[in-house]
C-alpha positions in Angstrom: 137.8 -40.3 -105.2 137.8 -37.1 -103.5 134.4 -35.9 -104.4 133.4 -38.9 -102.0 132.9 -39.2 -97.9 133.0 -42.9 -96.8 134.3 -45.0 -94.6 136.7 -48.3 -95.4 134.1 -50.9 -96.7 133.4 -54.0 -94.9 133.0 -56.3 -97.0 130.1 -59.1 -96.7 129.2 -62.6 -98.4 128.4 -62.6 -102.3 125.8 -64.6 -103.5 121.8 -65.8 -103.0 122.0 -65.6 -98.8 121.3 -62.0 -97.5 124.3 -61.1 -95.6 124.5 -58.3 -93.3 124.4 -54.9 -96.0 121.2 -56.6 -97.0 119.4 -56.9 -94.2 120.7 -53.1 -92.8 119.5 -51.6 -96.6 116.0 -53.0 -96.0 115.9 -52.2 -92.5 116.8 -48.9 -93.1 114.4 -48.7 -96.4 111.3 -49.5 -93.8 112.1 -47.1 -91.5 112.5 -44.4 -93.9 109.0 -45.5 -94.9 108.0 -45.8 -91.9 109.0 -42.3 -90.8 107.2 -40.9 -93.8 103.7 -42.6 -92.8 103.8 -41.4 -89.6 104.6 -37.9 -90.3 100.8 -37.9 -92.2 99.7 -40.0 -89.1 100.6 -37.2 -87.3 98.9 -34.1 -89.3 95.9 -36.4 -89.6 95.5 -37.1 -85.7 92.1 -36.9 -84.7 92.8 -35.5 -81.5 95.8 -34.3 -78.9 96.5 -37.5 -77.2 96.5 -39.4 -80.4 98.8 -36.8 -82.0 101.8 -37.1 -79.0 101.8 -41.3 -79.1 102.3 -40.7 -83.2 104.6 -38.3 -82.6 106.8 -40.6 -80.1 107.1 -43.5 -82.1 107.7 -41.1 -85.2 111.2 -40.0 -82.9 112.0 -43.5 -81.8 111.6 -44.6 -85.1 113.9 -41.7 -86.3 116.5 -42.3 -83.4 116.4 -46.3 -85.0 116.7 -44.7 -88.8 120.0 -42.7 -87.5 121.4 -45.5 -85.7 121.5 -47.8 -88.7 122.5 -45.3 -91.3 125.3 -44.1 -88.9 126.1 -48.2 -88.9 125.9 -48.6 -92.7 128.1 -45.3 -92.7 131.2 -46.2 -90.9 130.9 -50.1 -92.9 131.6 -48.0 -96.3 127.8 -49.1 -97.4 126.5 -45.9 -97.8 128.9 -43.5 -99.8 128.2 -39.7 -99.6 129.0 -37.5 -102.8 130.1 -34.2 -103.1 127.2 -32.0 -104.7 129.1 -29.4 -107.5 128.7 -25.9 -106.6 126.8 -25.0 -109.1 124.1 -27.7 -108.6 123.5 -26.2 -105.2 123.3 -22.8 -106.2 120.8 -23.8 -109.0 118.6 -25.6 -106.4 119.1 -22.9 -104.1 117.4 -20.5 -106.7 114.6 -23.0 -107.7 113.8 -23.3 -103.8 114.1 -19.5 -103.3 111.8 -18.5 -106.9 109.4 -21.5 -105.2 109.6 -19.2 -101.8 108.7 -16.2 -103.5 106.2 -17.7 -105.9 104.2 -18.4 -102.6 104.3 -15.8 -101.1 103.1 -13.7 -104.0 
């Protein structure tokens, strides 16, 4: 499909065992997760010090996060879609009305 960017898929075991896509989509699922928490870790640091050791496991935890979606990437596991023009000009407005709602 053309509307589509992915790689040739690898493909993997079928059946009750976790194979290799299985263990990468949780991986990646936690550390998504992960990220998020300490993101509010990070605005909720209770002082300086605290706020940069957050803030280096929150990038070595996103360096991981990019390293194993870049991996499930070129093994055809995660397939990217081509957003219609209109739907990004539609979310483009909702995000700028948003903008201006704010700042009014």
């Amino acid at each position: 499909m053309a509307d589509q960017i992915k790689n040739p898929k690898t493909e993997v075991s079928k059946g009750m065992s976790l194979n290799e896509k299985d263990y990468l989509t949780s991986l990646l699922t936690s550390l998504k997760n992960m990220e998020k928490n300490y993101c509010i870790a990070m605005t909720e640091a209770s002082c300086e010090e605290l706020y940069q050791k957050h803030l280096e496991t929150f990038l070595n935890i996103s360096a991981m996060q990019r390293e194993v979606y870049e991996l499930m990437f070129l093994n055809g596991w995660y397939v990217l879609e081509k957003a219609e023009s209109n739907k990004i000009q539609d979310k483009y407005q909702t995000l700028n009305q948003d903008l201006n709602d704010l700042k009014s």
